[in-house]
C-alpha positions as CSV (number, residue, x, y, z in Angstrom):
1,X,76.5,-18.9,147.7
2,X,78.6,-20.2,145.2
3,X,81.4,-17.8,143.2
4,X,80.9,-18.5,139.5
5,X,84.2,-18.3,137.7
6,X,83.4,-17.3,134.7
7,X,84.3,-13.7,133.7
8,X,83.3,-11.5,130.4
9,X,85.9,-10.0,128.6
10,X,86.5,-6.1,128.7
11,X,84.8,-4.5,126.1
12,X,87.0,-2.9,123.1
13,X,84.5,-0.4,121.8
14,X,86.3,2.4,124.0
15,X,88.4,4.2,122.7
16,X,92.0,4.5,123.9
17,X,92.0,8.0,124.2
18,X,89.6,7.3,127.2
19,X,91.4,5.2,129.2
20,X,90.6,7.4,132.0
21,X,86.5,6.3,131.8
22,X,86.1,4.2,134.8
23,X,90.1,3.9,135.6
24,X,91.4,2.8,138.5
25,X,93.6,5.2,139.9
26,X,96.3,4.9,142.9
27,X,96.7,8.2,144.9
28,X,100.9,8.5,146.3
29,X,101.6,10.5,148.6
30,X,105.3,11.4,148.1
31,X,106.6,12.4,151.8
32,X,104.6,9.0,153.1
33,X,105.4,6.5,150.6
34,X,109.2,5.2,150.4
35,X,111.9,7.0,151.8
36,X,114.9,5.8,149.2
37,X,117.6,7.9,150.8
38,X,117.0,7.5,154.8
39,X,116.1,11.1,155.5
40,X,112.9,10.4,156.6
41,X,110.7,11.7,154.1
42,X,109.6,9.8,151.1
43,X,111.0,10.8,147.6
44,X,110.6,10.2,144.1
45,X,113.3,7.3,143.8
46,X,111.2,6.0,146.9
47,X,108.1,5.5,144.4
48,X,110.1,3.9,141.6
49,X,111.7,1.3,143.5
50,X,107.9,0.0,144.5
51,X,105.9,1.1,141.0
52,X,106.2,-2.6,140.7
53,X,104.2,-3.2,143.7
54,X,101.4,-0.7,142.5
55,X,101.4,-2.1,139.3
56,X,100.6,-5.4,140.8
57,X,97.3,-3.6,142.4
58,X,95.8,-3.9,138.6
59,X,95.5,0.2,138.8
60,X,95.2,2.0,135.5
61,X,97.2,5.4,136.9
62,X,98.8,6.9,139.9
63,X,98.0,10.4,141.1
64,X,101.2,11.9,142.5
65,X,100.2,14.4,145.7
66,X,102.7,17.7,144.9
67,X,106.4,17.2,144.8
68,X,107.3,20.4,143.5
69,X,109.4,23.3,144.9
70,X,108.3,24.3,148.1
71,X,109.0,25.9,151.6
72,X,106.0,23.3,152.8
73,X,104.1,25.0,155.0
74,X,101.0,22.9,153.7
75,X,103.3,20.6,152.7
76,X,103.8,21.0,149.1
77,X,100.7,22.6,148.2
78,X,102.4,26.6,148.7
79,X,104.0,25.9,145.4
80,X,107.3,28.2,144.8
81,X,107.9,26.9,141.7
82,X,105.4,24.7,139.6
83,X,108.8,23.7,136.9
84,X,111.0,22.0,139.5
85,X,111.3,19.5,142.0
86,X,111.7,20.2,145.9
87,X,115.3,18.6,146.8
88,X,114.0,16.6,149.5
89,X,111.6,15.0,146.9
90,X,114.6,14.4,144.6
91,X,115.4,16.1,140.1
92,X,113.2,16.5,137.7
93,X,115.6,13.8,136.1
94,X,114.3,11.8,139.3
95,X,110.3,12.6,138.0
96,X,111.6,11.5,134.2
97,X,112.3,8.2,135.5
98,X,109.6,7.8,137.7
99,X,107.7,8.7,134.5
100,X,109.3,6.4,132.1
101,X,108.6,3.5,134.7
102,X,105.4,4.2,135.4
103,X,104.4,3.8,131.7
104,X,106.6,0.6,130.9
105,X,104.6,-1.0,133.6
106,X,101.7,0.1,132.2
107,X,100.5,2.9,134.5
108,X,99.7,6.2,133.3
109,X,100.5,9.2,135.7
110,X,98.9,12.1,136.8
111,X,100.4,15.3,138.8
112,X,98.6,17.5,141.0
113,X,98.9,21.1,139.6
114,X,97.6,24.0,142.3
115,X,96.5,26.9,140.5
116,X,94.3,28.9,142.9
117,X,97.7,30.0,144.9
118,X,101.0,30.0,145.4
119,X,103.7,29.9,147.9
120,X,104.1,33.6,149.5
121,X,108.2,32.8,148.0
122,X,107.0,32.1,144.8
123,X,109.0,34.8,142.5
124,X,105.8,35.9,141.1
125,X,104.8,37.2,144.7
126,X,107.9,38.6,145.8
127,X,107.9,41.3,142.4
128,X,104.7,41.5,143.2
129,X,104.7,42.5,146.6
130,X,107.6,45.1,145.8
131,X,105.7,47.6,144.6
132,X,102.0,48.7,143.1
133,X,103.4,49.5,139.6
134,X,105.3,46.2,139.2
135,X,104.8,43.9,136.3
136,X,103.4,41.1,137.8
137,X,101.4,44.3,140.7
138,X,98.4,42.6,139.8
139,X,99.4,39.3,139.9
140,X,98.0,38.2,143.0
141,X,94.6,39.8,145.0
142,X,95.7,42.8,146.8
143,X,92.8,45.6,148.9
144,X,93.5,48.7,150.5
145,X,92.6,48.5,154.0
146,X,89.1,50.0,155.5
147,X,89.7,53.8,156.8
148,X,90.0,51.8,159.9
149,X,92.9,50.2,159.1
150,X,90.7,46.9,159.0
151,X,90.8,44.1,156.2
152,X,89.1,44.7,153.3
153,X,85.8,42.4,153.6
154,X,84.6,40.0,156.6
155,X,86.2,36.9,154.3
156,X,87.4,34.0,156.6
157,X,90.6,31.3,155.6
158,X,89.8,27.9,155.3
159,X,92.8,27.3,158.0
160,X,91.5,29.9,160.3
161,X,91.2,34.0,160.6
162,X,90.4,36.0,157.9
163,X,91.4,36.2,154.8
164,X,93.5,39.0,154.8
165,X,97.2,39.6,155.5
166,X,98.6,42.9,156.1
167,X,102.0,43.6,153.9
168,X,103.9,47.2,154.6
169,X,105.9,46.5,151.6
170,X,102.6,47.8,149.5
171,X,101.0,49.4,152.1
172,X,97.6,46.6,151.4
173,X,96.4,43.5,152.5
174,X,96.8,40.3,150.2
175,X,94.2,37.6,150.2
176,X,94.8,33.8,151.2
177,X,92.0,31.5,151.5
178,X,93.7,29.5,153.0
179,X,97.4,29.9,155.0
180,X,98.8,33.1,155.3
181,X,101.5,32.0,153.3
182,X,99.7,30.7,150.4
183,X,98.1,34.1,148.6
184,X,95.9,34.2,146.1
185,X,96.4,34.0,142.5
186,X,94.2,36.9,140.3
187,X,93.5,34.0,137.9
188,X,91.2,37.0,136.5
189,X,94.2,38.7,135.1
190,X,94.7,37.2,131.2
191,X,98.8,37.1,132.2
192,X,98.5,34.7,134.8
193,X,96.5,32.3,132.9
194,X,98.7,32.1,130.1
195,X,101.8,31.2,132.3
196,X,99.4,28.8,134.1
197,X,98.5,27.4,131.2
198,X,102.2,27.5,129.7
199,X,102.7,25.5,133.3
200,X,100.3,23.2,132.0
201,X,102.0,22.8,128.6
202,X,105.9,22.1,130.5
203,X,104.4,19.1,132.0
204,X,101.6,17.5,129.6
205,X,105.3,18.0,126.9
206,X,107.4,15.9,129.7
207,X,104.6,13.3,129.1
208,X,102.4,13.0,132.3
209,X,99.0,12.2,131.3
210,X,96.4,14.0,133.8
211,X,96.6,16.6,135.8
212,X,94.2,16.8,139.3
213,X,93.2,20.1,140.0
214,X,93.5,21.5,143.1
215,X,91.0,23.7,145.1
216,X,89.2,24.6,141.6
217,X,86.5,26.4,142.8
218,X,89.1,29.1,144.6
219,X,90.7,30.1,141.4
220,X,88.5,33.2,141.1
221,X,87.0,35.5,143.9
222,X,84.4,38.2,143.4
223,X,86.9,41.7,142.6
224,X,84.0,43.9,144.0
225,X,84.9,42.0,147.4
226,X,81.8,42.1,149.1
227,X,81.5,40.7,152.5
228,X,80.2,37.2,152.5
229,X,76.8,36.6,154.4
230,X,76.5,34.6,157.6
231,X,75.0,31.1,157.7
232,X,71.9,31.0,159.9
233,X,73.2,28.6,163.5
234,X,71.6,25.2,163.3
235,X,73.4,24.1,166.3
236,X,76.5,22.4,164.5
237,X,79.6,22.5,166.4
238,X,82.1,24.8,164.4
239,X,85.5,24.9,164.8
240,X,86.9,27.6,162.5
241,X,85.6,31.2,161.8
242,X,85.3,29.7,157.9
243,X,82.3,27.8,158.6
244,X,80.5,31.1,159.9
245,X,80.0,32.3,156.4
246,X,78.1,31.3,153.2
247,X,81.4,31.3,150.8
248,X,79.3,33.2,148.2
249,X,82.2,35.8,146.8
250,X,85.4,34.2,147.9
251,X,85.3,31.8,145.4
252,X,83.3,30.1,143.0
253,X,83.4,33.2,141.0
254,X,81.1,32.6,137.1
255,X,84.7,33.2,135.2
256,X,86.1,30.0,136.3
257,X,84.2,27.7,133.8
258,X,85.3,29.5,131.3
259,X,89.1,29.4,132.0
260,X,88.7,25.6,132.6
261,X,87.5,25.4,128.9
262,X,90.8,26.7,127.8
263,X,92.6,24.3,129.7
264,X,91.0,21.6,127.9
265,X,91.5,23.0,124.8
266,X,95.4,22.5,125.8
267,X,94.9,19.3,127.1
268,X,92.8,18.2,124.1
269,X,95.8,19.2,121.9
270,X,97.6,16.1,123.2
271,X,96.6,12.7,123.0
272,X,94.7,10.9,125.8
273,X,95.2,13.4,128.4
274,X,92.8,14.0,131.6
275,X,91.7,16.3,133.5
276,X,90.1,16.0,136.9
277,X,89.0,18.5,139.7
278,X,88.4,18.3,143.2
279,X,85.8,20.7,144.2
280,X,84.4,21.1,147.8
281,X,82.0,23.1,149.9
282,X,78.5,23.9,150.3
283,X,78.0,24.4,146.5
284,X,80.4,21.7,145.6
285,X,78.0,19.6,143.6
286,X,77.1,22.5,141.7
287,X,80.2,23.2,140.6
288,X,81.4,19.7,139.5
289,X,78.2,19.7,137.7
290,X,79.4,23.1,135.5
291,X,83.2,22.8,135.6
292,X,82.2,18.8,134.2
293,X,79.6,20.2,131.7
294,X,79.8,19.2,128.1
295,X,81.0,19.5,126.0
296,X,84.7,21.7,126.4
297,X,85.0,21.2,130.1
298,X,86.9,19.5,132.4
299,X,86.7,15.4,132.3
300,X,85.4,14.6,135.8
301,X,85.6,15.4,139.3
302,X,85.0,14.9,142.8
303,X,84.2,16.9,146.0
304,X,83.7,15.6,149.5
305,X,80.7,13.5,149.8
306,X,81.9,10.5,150.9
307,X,85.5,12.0,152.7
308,X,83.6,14.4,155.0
309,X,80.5,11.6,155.5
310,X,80.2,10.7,159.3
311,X,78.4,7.4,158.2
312,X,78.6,5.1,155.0
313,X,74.5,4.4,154.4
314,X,72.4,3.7,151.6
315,X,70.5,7.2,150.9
316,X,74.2,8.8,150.9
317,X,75.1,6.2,148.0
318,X,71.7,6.7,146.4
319,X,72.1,10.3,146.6
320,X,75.8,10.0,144.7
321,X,74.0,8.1,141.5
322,X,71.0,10.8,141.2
323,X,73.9,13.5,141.3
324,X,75.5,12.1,138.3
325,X,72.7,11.0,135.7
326,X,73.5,9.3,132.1
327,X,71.8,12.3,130.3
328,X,74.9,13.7,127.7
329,X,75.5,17.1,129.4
330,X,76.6,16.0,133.0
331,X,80.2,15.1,133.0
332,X,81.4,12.1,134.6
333,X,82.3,11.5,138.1
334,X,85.2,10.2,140.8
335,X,84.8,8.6,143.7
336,X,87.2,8.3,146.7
337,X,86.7,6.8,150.7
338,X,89.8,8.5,151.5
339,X,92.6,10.7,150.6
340,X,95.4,12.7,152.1
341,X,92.6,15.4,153.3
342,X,90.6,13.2,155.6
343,X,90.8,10.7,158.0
344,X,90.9,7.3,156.6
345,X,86.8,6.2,155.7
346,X,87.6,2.4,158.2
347,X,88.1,4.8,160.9
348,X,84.9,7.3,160.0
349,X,82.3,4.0,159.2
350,X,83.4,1.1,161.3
351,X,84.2,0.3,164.7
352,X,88.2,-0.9,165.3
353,X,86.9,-4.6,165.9
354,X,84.8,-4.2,162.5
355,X,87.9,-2.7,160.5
356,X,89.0,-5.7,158.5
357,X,85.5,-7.2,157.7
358,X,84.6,-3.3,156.8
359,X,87.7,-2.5,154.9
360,X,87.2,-5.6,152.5
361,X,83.7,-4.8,152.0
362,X,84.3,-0.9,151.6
363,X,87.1,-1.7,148.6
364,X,84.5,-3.9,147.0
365,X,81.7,-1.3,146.8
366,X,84.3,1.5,145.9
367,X,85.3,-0.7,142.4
368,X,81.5,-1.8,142.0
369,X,80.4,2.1,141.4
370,X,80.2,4.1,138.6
371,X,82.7,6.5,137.7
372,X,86.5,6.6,138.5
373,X,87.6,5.1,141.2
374,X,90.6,6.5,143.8
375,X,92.4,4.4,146.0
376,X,94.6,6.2,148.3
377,X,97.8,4.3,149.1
378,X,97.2,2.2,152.2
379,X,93.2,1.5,151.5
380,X,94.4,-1.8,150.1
381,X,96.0,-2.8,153.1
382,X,92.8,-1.7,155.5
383,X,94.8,1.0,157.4
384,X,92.8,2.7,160.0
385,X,93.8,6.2,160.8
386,X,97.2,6.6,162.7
387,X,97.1,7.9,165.8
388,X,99.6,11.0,166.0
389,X,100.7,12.4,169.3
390,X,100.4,16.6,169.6
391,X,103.9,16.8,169.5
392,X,104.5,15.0,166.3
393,X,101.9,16.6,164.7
394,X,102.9,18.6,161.1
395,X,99.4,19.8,159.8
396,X,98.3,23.2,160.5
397,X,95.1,22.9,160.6
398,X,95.4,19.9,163.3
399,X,97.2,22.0,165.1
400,X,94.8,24.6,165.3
401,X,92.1,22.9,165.9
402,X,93.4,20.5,168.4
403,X,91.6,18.3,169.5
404,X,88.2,19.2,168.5
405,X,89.3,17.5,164.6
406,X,91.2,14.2,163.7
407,X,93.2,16.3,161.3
408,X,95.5,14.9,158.3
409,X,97.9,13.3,159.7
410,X,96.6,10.8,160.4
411,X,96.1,9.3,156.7
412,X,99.6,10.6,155.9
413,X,102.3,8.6,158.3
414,X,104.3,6.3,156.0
415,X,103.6,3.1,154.3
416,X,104.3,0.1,156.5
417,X,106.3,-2.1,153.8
418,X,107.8,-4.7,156.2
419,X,106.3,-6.2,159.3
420,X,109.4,-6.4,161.4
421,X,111.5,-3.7,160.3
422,X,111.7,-0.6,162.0
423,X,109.6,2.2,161.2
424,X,107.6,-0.5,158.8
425,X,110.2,-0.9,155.9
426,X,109.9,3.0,155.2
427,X,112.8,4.5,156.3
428,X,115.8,3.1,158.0
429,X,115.5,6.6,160.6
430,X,112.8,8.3,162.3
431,X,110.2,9.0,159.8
432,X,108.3,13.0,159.4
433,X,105.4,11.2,160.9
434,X,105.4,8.1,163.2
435,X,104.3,5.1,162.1
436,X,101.3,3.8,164.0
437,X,101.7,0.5,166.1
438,X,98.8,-1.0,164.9
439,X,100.3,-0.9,161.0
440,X,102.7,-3.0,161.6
441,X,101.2,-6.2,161.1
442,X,99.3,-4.8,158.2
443,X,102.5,-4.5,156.1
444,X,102.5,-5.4,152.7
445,X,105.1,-7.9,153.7
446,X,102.5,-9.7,155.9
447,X,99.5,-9.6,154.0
448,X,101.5,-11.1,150.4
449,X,101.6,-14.3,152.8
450,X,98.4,-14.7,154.0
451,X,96.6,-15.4,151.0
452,X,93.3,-14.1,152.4
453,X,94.1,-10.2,153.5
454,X,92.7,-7.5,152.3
455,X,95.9,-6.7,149.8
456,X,94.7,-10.0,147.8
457,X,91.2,-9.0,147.7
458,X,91.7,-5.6,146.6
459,X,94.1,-7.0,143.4
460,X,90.9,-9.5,143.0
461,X,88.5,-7.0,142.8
462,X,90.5,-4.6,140.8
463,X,91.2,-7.4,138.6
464,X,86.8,-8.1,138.5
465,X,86.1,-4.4,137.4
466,X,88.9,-4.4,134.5
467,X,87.1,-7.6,133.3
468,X,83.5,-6.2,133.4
469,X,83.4,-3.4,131.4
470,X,79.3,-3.2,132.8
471,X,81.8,-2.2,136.2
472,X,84.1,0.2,134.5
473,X,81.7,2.4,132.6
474,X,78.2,0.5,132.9
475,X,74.9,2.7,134.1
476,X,73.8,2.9,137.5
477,X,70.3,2.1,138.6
478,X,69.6,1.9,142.9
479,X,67.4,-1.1,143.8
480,X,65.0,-0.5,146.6
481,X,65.5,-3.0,149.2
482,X,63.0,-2.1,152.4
483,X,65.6,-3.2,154.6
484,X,67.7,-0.8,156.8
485,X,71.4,-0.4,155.8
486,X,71.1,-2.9,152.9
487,X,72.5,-1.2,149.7
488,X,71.4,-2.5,146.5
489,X,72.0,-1.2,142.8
490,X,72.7,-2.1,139.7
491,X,75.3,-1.9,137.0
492,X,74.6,-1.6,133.5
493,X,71.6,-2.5,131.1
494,X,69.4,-5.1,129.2
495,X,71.3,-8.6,129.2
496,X,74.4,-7.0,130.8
497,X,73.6,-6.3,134.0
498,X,75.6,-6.8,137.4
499,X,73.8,-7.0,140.5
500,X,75.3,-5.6,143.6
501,X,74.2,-5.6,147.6
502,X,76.0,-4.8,150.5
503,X,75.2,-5.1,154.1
504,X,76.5,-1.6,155.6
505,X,75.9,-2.3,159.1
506,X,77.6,-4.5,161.6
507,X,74.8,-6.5,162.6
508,X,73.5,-9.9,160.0
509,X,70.2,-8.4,157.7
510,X,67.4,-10.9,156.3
511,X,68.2,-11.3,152.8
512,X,68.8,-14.2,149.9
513,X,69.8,-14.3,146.6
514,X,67.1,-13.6,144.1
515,X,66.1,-16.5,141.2
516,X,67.9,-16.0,138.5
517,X,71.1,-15.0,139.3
518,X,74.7,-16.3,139.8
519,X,77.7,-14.7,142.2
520,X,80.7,-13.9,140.6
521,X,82.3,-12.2,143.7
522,X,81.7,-11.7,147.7
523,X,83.1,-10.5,150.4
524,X,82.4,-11.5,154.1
525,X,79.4,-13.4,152.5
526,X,80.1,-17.1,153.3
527,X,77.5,-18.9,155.2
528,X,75.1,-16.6,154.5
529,X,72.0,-18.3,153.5
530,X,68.5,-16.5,154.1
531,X,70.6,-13.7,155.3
532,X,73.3,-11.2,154.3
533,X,76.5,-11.0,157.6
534,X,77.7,-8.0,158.6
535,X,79.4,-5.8,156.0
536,X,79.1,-8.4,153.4
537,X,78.7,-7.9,149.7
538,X,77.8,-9.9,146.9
539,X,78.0,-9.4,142.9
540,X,76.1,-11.4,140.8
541,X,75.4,-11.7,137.4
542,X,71.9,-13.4,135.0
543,X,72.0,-17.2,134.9
């Protein structure tokens, strides 16, 4: 198969308020990315001093994981103050910088804002816990116990135990859906939302251009409280209490949509703003589907399909397209292999001799599907997951669960920027999390010389979906193939189209180029007449 050089220029019918319609967009994760000041944590100077690099990726955005004031328990997402920036992160004249870099290289930025909860030393939850007559009393979810003494409902944390935390102060429990230490925002009570929104307004006026939003669907709980209803066993392992119930009246409460609207009202009153959700659970599509509904809602957003996938196959793809159709009232979606939340997706689909050849093809398919597409910092490089002793373990929930779950960890230890320095270029001391052995020669110092690692592929393929605009914000039709593990599907319509098929298995598949068509980009394809190789995919466009 021959690559066909020519390309077709982007189209300039969208508008450049939309910039965000089939971006590109680098995740950061602060702690993990450069460590500027050899503390060994990662800070906001840290991702200055290499905005270059990313810029050199061909990305539209970054997505900055939280760097905001916090006693990190979950590691910046208990917030204890959504205006300022943790010192071990660095100023808010640090983020201006950051900021004003970012956009002279071209990159738009988005913060992560986390509105279900706060920190339990967030001011707002210290007045409120001081009393029941308080201004800001009904600032958070508070219950009197049962006449028992028990909690208030059978409602179980996403981290483990219920959901429910005893406080003598007020003589009632507080909820948390997730650590004890995070408590729940009443997002319910018309106060709250205005300072979240006046939240919203401090940072969309300092110029950042999105916001994600956290945990969405946990901004509003049922305030009658009844108890959640078991899920029925199927014989699934379960490791925490929280996958006992049917998360009916915990979250996901009808209000939410309509809060959401007023957020983009605010968001609308700037110019080329975005606003994206991530939205998980056992109703998850659901709820992307109405918190992405238009018009007034949020932009787009993305749950868990493809970061809590045991396998990468072509049904799971195929069920991702019918999810999101072309039909004016669905909003539009996002896309991510991995993130900070999950273990990296070459460790999940591939087997550690497969992880290159996967990796390459993985990044090819992720820039070749409709919607936005996420790249969490390292996926360029092909990192597998890191391998983090117990007793270097930081996550709470790893901990907990040890060692029936990978955890997160392992997709947070640092960036490896230099092949033979220690701890990978990140830090000149030991770093919050170890660097794995097996990163080192996967350094973006190693792969810039070898002109055919995965770094120089992923700027060639991000390069290939800003040329076709088909790529960027094309439809999506699925191509039935009749072969097992062979993925085929179209991108966009009537002369225009891109053709796209991808081995997803390790083993070679009978296949050949249909007449009619020339490739324009493949990965792990060469050689491959009558047949497709293992993890190999090919883009090809009309003769």
């Amino acid at each position: 198969m021959e690559l066909d050089a020519q390309s077709e220029e982007r189209s300039q019918d969208q508008p450049a308020s939309e910039w965000w319609k089939g971006a590109v967009i680098y995740q950061i994760y602060p702690r993990s990315f450069f460590d500027s000041n050899n503390d060994g944590i990662g800070d906001l100077p840290g991702i200055t001093a290499r905005l270059e690099y990313v810029a050199s990726l061909g990305v539209d955005a970054i997505w900055l994981s939280p760097f905001f004031t916090s006693p990190m328990r979950d590691f910046g997402y208990d917030v204890a103050d959504y205006r300022g920036v943790d010192p071990i992160f660095g100023t808010l004249d640090d983020f201006d910088v950051l900021l004003e870099r970012a956009h002279a290289l071209g990159l738009k930025v988005l913060i992560d804002q986390v509105y279900s909860h706060t920190s339990e030393v967030h001011a707002w939850f210290q007045q409120s816990r001081s009393s029941r007559s308080n201004e800001k009393a009904d600032w958070y979810v508070w219950a009197d116990a049962k006449p028992d003494g028990s909690p208030p409902n059978n409602w179980q944390s996403v981290f483990g135990g219920p959901s429910w935390t005893w406080d003598a102060r007020r003589g009632q429990y507080y909820m948390h859906n997730f650590l004890p230490e995070q408590p729940d925002l009443n997002v319910h009570n018309p106060a709250v939302q205005e300072e979240l929104l006046d939240t919203m307004r401090f940072w969309l006026d300092r110029g950042v251009d999105g916001i994600r939003l956290d945990a969405v669907n946990f901004m509003m709980h049922d305030p009658a409280l009844h108890d959640n209803p078991p899920i029925k066993n199927t014989g699934t392992r379960r490791t925490r209490p929280f996958d006992f119930q049917h998360h009916y009246f915990n979250q996901s409460h009808p209000d939410i949509p309509a809060f959401l609207e007023r957020m983009r009202v605010l968001a609308d009153s700037y110019e080329g703003r975005f606003l994206v959700a991530e939205v998980g659970g056992e109703r998850a599509q659901e709820e992307m589907e109405l918190y992405t509904r238009r018009p007034g809602r949020l932009h787009s957003a993305y749950g868990f399909l493809y970061l809590y996938a045991e396998s990468l196959d072509p049904a799971l793809v195929g069920s991702a397209v019918d999810l999101w159709p072309s039909d004016g009232v669905t909003g539009w979606p996002s896309w991510t292999f991995s993130n900070h939340d999950a273990p990296r997706a070459v460790s999940r689909w591939a087997a550690e001799g497969d992880r290159e050849a996967f990796a390459n093809m993985a990044l090819l398919l992720l820039v070749a599907m409709r919607g936005n597409v996420f790249i969490y910092q390292g996926e360029e490089l092909g990192l597998p997951q890191a391998m983090v002793p117990f007793d270097r373990l930081q996550d709470p929930e790893a901990i907990a669960n040890w060692p029936q779950t990978l955890g997160r960890d392992g997709a947070r230890t640092p960036m490896p920027w230099t092949r033979r320095a220690c701890h990978g270029g990140f830090s000149e001391v030991e770093p919050w999390l170890p660097v794995d052995a097996r990163h080192f020669d996967l350094a973006v110092d190693a792969q810039e010389a070898d002109a055919g690692a995965t770094l120089h592929l992923a700027r060639r393929f991000v390069r290939l979906r800003e040329r076709h605009s088909v790529l960027r914000t094309g439809a999506m039709r699925m191509v039935e193939t009749g072969v097992d593990g062979l993925l085929a599907f179209e991108r966009g319509s009537g002369d225009r189209v891109i053709f796209c098929v991808f081995n997803l298995t390790c083993e070679p598949v009978s296949w050949d180029m249909p007449a009619g068509w020339k490739v324009i980009e493949q990965v792990n394809a060469a050689g491959g007449d009558g047949c497709l190789p293992a993890y190999a995919g090919v883009l090809a466009q009309r003769i």
